[in-house]
C-alpha positions, 0 to 999 in steps of 0.5 A, spaced: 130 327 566 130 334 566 135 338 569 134 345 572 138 352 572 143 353 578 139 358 582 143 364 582 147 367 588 144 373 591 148 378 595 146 381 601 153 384 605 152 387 612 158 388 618 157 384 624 160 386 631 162 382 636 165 382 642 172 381 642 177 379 648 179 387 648 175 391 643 169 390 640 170 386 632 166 388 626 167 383 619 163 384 612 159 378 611 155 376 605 150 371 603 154 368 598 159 366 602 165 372 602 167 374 609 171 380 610 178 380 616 176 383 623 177 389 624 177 394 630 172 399 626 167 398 622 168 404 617 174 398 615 169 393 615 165 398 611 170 398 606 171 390 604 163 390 604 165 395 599 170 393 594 167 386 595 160 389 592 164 394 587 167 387 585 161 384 583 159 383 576 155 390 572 148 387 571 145 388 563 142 394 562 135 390 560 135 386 566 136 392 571 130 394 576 126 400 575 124 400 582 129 397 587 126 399 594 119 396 592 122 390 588 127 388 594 133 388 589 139 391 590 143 395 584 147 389 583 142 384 582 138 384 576 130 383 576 126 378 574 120 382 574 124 388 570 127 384 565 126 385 558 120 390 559 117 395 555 116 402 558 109 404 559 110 409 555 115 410 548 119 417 551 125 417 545 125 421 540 125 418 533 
């Protein structure tokens, strides 16, 4: 019986904002389960969304997107389709 890899995480944070009994609440909210405090301003939530990405792991510099807006990946994201890949063309001086 063969076992397959675990699929790995993926992280889209974004802020939700409800509606409170006083005031309107906005919350970070990540895919992968993180959730922020609720917080009164959004520039707080901004900041947990912030230091919940900046506490993610650095991505190898081999498996790094070349083209994030084109392949939907996101700077902490390594990209499947970049991933070890050779430049088109070998720019370095020797």
């Amino acid at each position: 019986m063969a076992t397959t890899a675990p699929a790995p995480v993926r992280h889209r944070p974004t802020i939700t904002r409800t509606a409170g009994q006083v005031s309107t609440i906005y919350r970070f909210v990540c895919l992968c389960g993180a959730t922020g405090e609720e917080q009164a301003a959004r520039r707080m939530a901004l900041m947990d969304l912030n230091q919940h990405v900046l506490s993610l792991p650095r991505v190898p510099a081999d498996q790094q997107c070349r083209t994030p807006r084109t392949h939907g990946r996101s700077p902490w994201e390594p990209c499947g389709l970049c991933a070890d890949q050779t430049s088109l063309f070998d720019l370095e001086v020797s």
